[in-house]
C-alpha positions in Angstrom: 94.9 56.1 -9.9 97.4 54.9 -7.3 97.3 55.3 -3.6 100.2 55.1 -1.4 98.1 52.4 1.8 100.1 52.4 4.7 98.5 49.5 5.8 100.3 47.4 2.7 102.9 49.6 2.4 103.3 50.4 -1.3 101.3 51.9 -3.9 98.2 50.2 -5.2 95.9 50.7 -7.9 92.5 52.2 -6.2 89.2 50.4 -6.4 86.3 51.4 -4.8 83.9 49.2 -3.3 81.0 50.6 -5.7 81.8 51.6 -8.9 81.6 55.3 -9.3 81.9 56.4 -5.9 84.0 56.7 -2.9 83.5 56.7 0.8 86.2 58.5 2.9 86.2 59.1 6.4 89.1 61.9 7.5 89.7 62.5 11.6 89.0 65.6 12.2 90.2 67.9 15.2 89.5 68.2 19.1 87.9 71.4 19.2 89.2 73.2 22.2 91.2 76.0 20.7 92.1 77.7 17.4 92.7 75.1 14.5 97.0 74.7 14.5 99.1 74.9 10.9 99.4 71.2 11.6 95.3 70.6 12.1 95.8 72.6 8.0 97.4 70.2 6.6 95.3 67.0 6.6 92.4 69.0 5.8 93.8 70.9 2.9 95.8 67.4 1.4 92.9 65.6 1.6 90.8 68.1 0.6 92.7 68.3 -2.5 92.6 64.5 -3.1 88.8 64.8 -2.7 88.4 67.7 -5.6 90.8 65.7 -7.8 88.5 62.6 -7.6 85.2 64.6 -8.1 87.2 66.0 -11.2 87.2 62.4 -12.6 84.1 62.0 -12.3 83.9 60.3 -9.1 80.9 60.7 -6.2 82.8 61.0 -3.0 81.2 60.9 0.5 83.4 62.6 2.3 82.8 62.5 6.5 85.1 64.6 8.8 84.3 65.3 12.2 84.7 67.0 15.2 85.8 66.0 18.8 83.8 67.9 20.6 84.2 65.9 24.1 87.4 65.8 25.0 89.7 66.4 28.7 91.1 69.4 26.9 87.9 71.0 25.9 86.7 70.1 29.4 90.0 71.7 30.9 89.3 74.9 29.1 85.6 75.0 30.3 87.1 74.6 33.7 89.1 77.5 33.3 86.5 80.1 31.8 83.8 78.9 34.3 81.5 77.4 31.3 80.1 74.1 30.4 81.9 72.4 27.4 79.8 72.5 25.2 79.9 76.7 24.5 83.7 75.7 24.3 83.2 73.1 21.8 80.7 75.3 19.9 82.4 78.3 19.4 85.4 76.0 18.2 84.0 74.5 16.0 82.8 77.6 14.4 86.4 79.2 13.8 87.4 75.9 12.6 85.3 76.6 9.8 85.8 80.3 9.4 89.8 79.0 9.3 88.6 76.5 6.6 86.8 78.9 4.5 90.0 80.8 4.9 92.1 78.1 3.3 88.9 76.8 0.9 89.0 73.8 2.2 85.0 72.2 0.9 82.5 71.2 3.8 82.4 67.5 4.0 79.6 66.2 3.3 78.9 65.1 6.5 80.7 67.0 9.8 79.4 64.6 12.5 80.0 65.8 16.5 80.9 62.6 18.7 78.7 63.7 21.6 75.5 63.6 19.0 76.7 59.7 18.5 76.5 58.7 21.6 74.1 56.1 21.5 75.6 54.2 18.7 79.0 53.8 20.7 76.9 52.4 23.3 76.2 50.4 21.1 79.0 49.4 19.4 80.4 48.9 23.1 77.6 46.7 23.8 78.6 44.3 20.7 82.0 43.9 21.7 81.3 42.9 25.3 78.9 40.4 23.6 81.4 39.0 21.4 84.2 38.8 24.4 86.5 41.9 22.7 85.7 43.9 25.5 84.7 43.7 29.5 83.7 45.9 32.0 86.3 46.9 35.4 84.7 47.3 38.8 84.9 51.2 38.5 82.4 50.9 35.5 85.7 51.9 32.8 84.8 49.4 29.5 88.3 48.1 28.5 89.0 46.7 25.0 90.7 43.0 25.0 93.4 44.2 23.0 95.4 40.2 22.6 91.9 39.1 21.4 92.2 40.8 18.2 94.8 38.8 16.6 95.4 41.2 13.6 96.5 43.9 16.0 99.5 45.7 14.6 99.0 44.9 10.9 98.6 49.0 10.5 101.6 50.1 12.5 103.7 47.2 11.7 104.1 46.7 15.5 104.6 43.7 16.9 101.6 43.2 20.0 104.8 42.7 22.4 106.8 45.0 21.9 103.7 47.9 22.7 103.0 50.2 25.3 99.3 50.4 26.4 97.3 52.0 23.5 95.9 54.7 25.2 96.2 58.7 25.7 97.4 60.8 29.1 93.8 60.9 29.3 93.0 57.9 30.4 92.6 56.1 34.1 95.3 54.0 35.1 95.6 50.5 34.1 95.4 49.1 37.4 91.5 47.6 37.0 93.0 45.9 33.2 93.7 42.4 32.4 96.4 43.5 30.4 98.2 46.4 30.4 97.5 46.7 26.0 93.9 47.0 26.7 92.5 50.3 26.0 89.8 52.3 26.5 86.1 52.5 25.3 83.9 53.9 28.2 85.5 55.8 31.4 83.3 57.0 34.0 82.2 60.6 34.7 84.5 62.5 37.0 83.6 65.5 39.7 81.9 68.1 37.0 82.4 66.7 33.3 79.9 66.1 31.1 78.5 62.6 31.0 75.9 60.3 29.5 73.9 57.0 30.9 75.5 53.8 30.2 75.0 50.7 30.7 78.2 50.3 32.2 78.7 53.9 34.1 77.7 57.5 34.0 80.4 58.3 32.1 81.9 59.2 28.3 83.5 57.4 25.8 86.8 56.5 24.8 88.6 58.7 22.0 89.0 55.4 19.4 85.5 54.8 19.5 84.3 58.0 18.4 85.7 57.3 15.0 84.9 53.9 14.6 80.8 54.6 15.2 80.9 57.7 12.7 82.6 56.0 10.3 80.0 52.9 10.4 77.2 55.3 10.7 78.2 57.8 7.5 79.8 55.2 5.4 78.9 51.5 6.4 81.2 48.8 7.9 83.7 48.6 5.2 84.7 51.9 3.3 87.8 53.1 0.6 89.6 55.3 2.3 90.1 56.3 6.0 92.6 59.4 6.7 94.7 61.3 8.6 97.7 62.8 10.4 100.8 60.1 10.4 100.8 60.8 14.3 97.5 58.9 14.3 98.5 55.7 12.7 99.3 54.6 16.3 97.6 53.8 18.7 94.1 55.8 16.9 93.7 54.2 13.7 94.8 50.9 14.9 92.3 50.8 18.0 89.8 51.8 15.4 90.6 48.8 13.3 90.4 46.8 16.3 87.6 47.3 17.4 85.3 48.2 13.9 86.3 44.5 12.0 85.7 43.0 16.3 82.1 44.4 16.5 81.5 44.3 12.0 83.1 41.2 11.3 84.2 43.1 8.2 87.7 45.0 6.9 86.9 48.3 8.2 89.0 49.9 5.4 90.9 49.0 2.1 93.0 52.2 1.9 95.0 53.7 4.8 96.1 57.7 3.7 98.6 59.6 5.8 100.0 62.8 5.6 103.7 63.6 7.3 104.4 66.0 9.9 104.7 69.1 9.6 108.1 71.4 11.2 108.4 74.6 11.8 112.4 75.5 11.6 113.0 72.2 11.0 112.3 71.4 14.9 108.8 69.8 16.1 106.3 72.2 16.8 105.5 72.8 20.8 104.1 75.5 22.6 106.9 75.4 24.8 109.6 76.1 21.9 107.5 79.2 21.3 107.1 78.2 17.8 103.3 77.4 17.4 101.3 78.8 14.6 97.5 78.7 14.8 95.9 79.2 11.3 94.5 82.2 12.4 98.2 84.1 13.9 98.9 82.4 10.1 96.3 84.8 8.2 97.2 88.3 10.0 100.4 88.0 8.0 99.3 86.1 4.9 96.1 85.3 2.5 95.7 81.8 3.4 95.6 80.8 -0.1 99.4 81.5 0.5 99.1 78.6 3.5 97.3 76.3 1.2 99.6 76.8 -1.9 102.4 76.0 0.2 100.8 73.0 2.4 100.4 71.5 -1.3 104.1 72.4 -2.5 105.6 68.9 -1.2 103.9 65.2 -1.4 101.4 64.6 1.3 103.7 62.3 3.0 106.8 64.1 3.2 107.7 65.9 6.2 107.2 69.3 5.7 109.2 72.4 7.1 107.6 75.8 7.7 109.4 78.9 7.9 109.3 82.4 6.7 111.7 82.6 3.9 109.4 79.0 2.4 106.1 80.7 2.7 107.6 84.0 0.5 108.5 81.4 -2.0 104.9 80.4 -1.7 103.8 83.7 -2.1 106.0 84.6 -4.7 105.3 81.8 -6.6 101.0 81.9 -6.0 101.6 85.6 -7.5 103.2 83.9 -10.8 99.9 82.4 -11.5 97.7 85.2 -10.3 98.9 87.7 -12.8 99.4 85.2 -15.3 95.2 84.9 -15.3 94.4 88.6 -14.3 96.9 89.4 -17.5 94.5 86.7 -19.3 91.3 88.5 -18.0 92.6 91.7 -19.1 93.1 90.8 -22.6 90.0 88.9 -23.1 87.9 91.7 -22.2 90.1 94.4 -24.2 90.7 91.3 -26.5 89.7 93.3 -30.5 89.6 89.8 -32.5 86.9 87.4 -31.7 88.4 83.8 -33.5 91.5 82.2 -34.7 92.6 78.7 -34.7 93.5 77.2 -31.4 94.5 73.7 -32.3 97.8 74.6 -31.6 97.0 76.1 -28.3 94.8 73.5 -27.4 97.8 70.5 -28.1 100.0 72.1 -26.1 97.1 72.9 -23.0 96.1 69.6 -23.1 99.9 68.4 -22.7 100.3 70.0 -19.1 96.8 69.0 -18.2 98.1 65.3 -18.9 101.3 66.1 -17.2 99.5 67.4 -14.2 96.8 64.6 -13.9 100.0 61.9 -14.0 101.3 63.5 -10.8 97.8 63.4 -9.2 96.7 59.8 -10.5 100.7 58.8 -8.7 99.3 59.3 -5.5 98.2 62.7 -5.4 101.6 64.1 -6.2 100.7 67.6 -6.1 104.1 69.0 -5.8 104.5 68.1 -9.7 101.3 68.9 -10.1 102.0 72.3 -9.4 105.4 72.1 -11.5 103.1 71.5 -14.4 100.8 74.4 -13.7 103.8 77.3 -14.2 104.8 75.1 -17.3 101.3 76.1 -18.6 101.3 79.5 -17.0 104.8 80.1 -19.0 103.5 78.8 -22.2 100.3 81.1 -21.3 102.7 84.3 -20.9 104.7 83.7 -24.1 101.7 82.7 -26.2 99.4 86.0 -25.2 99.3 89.3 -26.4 97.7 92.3 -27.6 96.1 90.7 -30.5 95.5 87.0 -29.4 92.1 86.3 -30.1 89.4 85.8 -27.5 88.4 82.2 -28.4 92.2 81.1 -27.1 92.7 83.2 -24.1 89.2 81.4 -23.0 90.4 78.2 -23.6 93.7 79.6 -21.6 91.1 81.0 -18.9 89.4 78.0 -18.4 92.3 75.3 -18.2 94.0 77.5 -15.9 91.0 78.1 -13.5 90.2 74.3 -13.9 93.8 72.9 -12.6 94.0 75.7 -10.0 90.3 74.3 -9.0 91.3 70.4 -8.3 93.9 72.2 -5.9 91.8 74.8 -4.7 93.7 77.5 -5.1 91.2 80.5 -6.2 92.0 83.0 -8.9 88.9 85.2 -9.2 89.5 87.8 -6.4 86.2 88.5 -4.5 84.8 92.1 -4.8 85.8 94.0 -2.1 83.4 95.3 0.4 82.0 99.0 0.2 83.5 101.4 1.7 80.0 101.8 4.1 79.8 98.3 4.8 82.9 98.6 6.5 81.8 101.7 8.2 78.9 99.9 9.7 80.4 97.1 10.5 83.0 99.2 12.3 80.6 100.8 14.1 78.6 97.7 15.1 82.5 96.7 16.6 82.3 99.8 19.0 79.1 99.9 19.9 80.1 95.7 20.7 83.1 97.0 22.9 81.1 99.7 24.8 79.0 97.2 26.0 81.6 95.2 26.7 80.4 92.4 24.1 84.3 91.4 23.4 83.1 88.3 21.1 81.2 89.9 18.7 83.8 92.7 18.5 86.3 89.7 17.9 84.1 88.5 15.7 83.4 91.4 13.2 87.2 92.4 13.7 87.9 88.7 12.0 85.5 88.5 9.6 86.6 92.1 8.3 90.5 90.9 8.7 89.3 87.7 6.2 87.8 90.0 3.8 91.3 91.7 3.7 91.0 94.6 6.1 93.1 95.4 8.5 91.8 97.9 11.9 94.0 100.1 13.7 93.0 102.3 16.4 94.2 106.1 16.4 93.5 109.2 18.2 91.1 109.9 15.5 89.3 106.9 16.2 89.0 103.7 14.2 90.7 103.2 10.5 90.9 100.9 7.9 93.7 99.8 5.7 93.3 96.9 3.0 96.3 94.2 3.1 
């Protein structure tokens, strides 16, 4: 298997650390709104390079968390007259309702930066010791950024050519030795949330999150560390900096990055009015249709997203839908128990080599999905009325398997009964009338992921499935 490492460059043959198993940490979002289409695609890529390794047989610890302390969350607490934490919480929870929605697996750890406070503290205090770090008069804890002389190697930046490493967020760089130094702690301001410190009442810097969950999860050194390209610089370098500083070990062998992602071929912004959360995303398509298409092009090509691509995605998801319901169909009409499948099977296990191939070349899943419709073609001129049931199984079960590693599920869910609905309709009124407009949000989203769309009429509330 061959992994693309940013931090070399070129492709390199993976080795884990420990034989059999993988430790991968993955930065996950700041949880102050709905998850955005470009939050999606990290989690769904590497989500997919996660099932592929478990399919060879690989144990994978697999951290991603959340950024649950944040000036954005805080901003948005402001403004609904809350403390940040009930923003942070309810967040996090459609993150994973959005993630469900895309079948993207739980990791096997999700940690939450303000539960990890104590370590940063700590990992703070070690880099003070060691002289990576000092404290300003105002109690921020600035990192010594010249100190680390390996600063760069990530971004291939040369250390004088940068701009201060830090975000909007932070204070002003008046109190800093050197205008490169960064962030670790910053003290509290006039209502935000804060924790005791040696240093300040404060919070800590957004590198350090990652570098103390990472340690904590995985150890000091781990295989892979992911993420957004936009991250390579200044987060993932800060976190080298200061994890190898405090560990005195390489903090990671294998940097993964995924390319942006465009909608209409222009940068996503709020302001260009062309930002898609995953949510406004599933009232107009099964996010299978989102993941499908996320997985279309190589991880680390820039990715364009429009309407007339995600049909194509749509269109093409239902080639290999009807392809297995066909299959299902005929094995359980199927009149002939056994014939000889050797034939079958050679040619099955020819796209199954051609599609692991793509995936061992990086996680190629753009010809991994080429190889899929080769197989489903074969499947749809190879099946019949009378083709017995021991080959559409072994037809079944290669196609499910493949369409497994990339998450894309092809046994439709049974749909809810029709009184179900009707009660959880009516636990959505009864919601509204007392003016409980989160759980009626609530039910009205959990019915629209089950596939069923509400519309309110004269005649009171109806039902429609997509």
């Amino acid at each position: 298997m061959r992994i693309y490492n940013t931090l070399t460059k070129s492709k390199e043959e993976f080795k884990p650390i420990e034989e059999g198993k993988v430790s991968m940490y993955v930065c996950g979002p700041t949880v102050y709104n709905y998850i955005h289409i470009g939050n999606a695609r990290p989690m769904i890529v590497f989500d997919t390079a996660r099932r592929y390794m478990e399919y060879k047989g690989l144990d994978v610890n697999y951290v991603s968390n959340f950024t649950d302390v944040d000036d954005k969350i805080i901003k948005k607490a402001l403004e609904e007259g809350v403390d940040s934490e009930v923003i942070s919480k309810r967040y996090i929870e459609e993150c994973k309702k959005d993630m469900e929605g895309l079948n993207v697996k739980p990791a096997t750890v999700h940690p939450l930066a303000t539960e990890e406070i104590s370590g940063m503290i700590d990992m703070i205090s070690t880099l003070i010791d060691k002289g990576y770090a000092y404290k300003a008069d105002d109690g921020t804890v600035y990192y010594r950024t010249r100190k680390f002389t390996d600063y760069g190697k990530l971004s291939h930046k040369n250390i004088d050519d940068l701009e201060a490493g830090h975000r909007s967020i932070n204070v002003t760089g008046e109190l800093k030795e050197d205008p490169l130094d960064f962030v670790l702690w910053k003290p509290k301001k006039e209502g935000e949330p804060y924790w005791e410190s040696p240093w300040s009442d404060g919070r800590p810097g957004w590198h350090i999150e990652c570098s103390v969950m990472s340690k904590k999860y995985l150890g000091d050194s781990i295989d892979i560390h992911a993420g957004g390209e936009d991250l390579i610089f200044p987060h993932h370098e800060n976190e080298i900096a200061q994890s190898e500083a405090a560990n005195g070990k390489t903090f990671a062998n294998y940097w993964m990055h995924n390319g942006f992602l465009n909608i209409d071929n222009k940068k996503m912004s709020k302001s260009l009015g062309n930002f898609f959360t995953v949510r406004e995303i599933a009232d107009k398509y099964d996010l299978q249709v989102l993941r499908f298409f996320m997985l279309s092009a190589h991880y680390r090509s820039p990715l364009n997203f429009s309407a007339e691509l995600m049909e194509a995605a749509k269109s093409g998801l239902e080639r290999i839908h009807n392809s297995y319901d066909n299959l299902m169909y005929l094995y359980e009409n199927a009149s002939t128990d056994e014939a000889d499948e050797s034939e079958y099977k050679e040619a099955v296990d020819k796209y199954i080599k051609k599609f692991e191939e793509a995936m061992e070349d990086d996680f190629n899943t753009a010809d991994a999905i080429s190889a899929v419709f080769e197989l489903v073609k074969y499947i749809n001129q190879n099946v019949g009325d009378n083709t017995a049931k021991n080959v559409l199984k072994l037809f079944i079960d290669n196609l499910s398997m493949l369409c497994d590693i990339l998450g894309i599920i092809l046994k439709k869910e049974e749909k809810l009964l029709d009184a179900d609905i009707e009660k959880m309709i009516e636990e959505r009124q009864q919601a509204r009338k007392n003016k409980d407009f989160a759980t009626a949000d609530r039910i009205r989203d959990e019915l629209l992921s089950k596939g069923i769309v509400l519309e309110d009429t004269r005649e009171g509330v109806k039902y429609k499935w997509l």
